[in-house]
C-alpha positions in Angstrom: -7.3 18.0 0.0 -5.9 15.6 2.5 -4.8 16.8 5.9 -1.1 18.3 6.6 0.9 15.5 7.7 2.0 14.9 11.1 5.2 16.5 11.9 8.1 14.4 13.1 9.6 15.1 16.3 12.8 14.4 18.0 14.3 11.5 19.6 12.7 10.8 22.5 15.1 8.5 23.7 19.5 7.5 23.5 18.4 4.0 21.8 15.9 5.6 19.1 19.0 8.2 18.7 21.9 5.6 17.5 19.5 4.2 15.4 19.1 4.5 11.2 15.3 5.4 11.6 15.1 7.5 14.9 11.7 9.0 14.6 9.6 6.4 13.0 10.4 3.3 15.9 8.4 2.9 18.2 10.2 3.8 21.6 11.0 7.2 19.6 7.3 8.3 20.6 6.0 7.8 24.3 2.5 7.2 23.3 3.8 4.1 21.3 6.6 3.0 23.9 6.2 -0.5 25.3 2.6 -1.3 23.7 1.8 -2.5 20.0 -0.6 0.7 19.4 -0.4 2.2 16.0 -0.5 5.6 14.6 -3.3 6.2 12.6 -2.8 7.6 9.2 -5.8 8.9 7.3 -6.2 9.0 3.5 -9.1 10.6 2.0 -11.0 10.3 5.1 -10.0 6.6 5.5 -8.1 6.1 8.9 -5.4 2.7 8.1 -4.1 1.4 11.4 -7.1 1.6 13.6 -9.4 -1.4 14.3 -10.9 -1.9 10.7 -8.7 -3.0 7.9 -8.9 -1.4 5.0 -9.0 -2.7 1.7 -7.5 -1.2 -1.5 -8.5 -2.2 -4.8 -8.2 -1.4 -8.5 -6.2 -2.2 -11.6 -2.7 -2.8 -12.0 -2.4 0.1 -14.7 -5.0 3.1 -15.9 -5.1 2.2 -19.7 -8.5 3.9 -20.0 -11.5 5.8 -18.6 -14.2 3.1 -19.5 -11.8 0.3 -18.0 -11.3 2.2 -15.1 -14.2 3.2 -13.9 -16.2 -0.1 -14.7 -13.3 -1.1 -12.5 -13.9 1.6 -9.7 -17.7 0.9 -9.4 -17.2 -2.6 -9.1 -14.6 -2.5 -6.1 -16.5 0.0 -4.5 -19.4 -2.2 -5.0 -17.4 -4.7 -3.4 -16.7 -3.1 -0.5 -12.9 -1.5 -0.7 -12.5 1.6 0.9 -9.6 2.8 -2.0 -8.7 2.4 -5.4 -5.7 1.4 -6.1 -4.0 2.2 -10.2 -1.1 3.1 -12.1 -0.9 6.4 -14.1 3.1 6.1 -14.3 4.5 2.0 -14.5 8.0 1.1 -13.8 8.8 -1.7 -16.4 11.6 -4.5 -16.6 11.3 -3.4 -20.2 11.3 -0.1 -21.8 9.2 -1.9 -24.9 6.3 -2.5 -22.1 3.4 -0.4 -21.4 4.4 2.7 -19.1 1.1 4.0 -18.5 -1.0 6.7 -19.4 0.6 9.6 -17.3 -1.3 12.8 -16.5 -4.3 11.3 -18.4 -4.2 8.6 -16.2 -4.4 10.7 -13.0 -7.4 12.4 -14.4 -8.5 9.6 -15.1 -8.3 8.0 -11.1 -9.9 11.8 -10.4 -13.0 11.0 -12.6 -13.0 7.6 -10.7 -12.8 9.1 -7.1 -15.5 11.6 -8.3 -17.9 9.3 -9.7 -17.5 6.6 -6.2 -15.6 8.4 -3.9 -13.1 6.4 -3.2 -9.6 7.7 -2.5 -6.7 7.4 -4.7 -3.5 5.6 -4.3 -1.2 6.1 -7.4 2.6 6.2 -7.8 5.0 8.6 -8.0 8.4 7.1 -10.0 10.5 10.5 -10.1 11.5 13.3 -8.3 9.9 15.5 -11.3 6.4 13.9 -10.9 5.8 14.3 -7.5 4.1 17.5 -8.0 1.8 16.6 -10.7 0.8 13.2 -8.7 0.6 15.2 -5.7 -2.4 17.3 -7.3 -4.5 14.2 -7.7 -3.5 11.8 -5.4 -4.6 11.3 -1.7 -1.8 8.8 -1.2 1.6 8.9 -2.7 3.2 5.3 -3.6 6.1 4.7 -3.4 7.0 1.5 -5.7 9.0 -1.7 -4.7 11.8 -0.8 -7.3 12.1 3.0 -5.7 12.1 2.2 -2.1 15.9 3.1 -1.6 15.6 6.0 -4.8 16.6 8.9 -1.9 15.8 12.0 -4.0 12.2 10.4 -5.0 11.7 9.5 -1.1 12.5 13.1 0.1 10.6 15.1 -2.6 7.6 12.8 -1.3 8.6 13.9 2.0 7.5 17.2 1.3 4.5 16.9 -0.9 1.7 17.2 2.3 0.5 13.8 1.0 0.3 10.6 3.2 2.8 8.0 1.3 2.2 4.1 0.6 5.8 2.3 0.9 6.4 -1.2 -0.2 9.1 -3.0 0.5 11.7 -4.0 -2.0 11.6 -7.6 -2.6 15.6 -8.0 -1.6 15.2 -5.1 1.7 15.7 -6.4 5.3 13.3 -4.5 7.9 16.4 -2.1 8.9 16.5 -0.7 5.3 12.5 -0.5 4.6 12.4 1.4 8.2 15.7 3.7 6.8 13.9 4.3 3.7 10.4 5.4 5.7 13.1 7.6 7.6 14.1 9.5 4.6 10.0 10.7 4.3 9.8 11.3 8.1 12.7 13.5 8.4 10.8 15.8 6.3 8.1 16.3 8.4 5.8 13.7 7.3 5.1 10.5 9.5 1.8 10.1 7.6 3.5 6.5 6.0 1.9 3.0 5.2 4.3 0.3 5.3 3.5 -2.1 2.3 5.0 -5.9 2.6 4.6 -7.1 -1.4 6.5 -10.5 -1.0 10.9 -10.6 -1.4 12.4 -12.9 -3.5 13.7 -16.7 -2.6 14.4 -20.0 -3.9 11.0 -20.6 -4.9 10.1 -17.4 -6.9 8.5 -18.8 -10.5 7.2 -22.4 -8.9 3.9 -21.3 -7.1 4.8 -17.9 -6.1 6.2 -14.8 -7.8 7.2 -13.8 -4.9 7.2 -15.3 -0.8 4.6 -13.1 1.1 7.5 -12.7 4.2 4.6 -12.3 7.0 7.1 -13.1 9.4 8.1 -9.0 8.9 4.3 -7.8 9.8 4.6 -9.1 13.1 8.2 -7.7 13.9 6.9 -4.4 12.1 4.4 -4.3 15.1 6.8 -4.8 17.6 9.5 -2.6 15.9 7.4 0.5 14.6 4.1 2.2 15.3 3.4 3.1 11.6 0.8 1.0 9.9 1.1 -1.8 7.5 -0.6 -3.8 5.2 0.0 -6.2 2.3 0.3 -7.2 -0.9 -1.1 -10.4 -2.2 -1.6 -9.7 -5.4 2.5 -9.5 -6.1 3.2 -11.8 -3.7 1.8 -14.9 -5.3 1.4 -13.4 -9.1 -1.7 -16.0 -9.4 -5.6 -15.1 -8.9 -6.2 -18.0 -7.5 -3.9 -17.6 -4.4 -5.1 -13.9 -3.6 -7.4 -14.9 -1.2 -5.3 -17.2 0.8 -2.4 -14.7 1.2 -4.7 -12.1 1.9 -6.4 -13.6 4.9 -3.0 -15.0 6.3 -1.7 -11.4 5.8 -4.6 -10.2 8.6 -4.0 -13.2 10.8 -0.1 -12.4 11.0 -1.6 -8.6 11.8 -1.6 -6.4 8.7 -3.6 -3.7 8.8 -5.0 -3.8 5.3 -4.9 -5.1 1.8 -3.9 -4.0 -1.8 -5.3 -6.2 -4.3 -5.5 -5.6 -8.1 -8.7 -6.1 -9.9 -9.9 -6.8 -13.4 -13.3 -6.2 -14.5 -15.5 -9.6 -14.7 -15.9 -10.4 -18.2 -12.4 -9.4 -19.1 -10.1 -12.2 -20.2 -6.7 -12.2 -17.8 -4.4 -12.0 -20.9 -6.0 -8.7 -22.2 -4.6 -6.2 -19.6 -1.2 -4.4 -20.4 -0.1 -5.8 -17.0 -0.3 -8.5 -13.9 -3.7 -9.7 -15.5 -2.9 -13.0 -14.0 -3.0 -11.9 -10.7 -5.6 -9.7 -10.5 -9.1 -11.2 -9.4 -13.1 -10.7 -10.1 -14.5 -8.2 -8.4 -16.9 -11.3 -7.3 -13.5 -12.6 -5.8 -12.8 -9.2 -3.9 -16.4 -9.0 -1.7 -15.5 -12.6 -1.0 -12.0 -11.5 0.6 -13.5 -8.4 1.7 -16.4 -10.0 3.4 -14.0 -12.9 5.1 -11.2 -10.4 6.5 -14.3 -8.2 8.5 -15.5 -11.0 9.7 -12.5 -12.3 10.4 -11.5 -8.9 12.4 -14.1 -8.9 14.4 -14.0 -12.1 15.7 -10.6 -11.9 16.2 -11.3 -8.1 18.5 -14.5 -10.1 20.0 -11.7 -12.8 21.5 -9.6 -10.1 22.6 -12.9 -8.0 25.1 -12.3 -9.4 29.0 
């Protein structure tokens, strides 16, 4: 079981209380005023916002035990500190795979038994928080629910930290709003999630443009943590690793990358096999953003 979240507290000042997310910006707190600290929120044991960026990893969908937990071993094998994977999928078509449900959150348990790596799985209704709530130690929220209000408060309450990615058409004002509705229910336990917005050039070389302009003004704007997405961003293996290390030079906190297993063939999985790397790939990123880290905290010493 995961700790209780941290409760929210009042406005601590007149300009956090005229604004549309008054307890999770950063002059609403007086430990966060004036600085670019961050609130540590820990999942599963693994702190996200403190000096070591974390790395989540796993597949796009749970479409079976054996896929799964080759899948599992090999990220943690690789180094990630969290398994990423969808029991529930929200789908442009209702024809596509949905996922597997409450098999598939066994299914991450058996994973996070056998490798003890925490789980990060999605929540897509009101009605399911519950059941994800019994197996997950962190509660996505999905780029197509960011602004569903009545998922975002019943996650709220669930005593879970809670993953939230950014809509690919949201400006920072309504991602913060949205990580309002969760904090006004007691819970400032939030990971911010930047998974690339839509633009001109969607479908060329990116599905999406990683916006890393937003990490930075997160950092100035909030004191919750954030990471990013490459994986949706670019919607291309080969690209993961670039976007990823840009995503810790512009400050991100962390990564969620999807995986496939080594020998499988990118077509094969129900979803995003395109974009998902070798677990070969992932020790490479994961490898280059530590070292990366601490060089960049070795600069920073007087």
């Amino acid at each position: 079981m995961s700790q209780a979240p941290t409760r929210a507290e009042p406005p601590a000042s007149s300009c956090a209380a005229g604004s549309p997310y008054r307890l999770v910006r950063r002059d609403a707190r007086a430990e966060f005023e004036g600085n670019r600290e961050t609130r540590v929120v820990t999942v599963g044991g693994v702190p996200v916002g403190g000096p070591r960026a974390v790395i989540i990893a796993g597949p796009c969908a749970v479409e079976s035990r054996d896929q799964t937990l080759a899948i599992a071993r090999a990220c943690r094998a690789a180094g990630a500190d969290m398994l990423r994977g969808g029991a529930y999928k929200p789908r442009t078509s209702p024809y596509d795979f949905q996922g597997l449900g409450r098999e598939g959150l066994e299914i991450l348990a058996a994973a996070r038994e056998e490798t003890g790596l925490p789980i990060v799985t999605e929540a897509l209704d009101p009605r399911q928080v519950e059941e994800v709530a019994e197996f997950a130690d962190c509660i996505q929220i999905g780029a197509r629910s960011m602004q569903n209000f009545p998922l975002l408060t019943e996650v709220g309450k669930a005593g879970r930290p809670v993953l939230l990615k950014r809509h690919w058409g949201a400006t920072l004002t309504e991602w913060l709003a949205a990580a309002e509705y969760i904090a006004v229910q007691g819970n400032l336990d939030i990971v911010l999630c930047e998974r690339g917005i839509r633009s001109f050039t969607a479908g060329s070389y990116n599905r999406s443009t990683l916006d890393l302009n937003v990490v930075a003004a997160l950092r100035r704007e909030t004191f919750l943590p954030v990471i990013v997405d490459p994986s949706h961003a670019t919607g291309d293996d080969h690209l993961v690793p670039a976007a990823s290390y840009a995503g810790i030079a512009a400050g991100a906190h962390g990564l969620i990358i999807e995986v496939i297993a080594a020998a499988t063939d990118s077509s094969l999985p129900l979803c995003d096999g395109y974009q998902s790397i070798r677990p070969a790939v992932l020790q490479e990123i994961v490898a280059g953003v530590h070292s990366s880290v601490e060089a960049s905290a070795r600069g920073r010493r007087p």
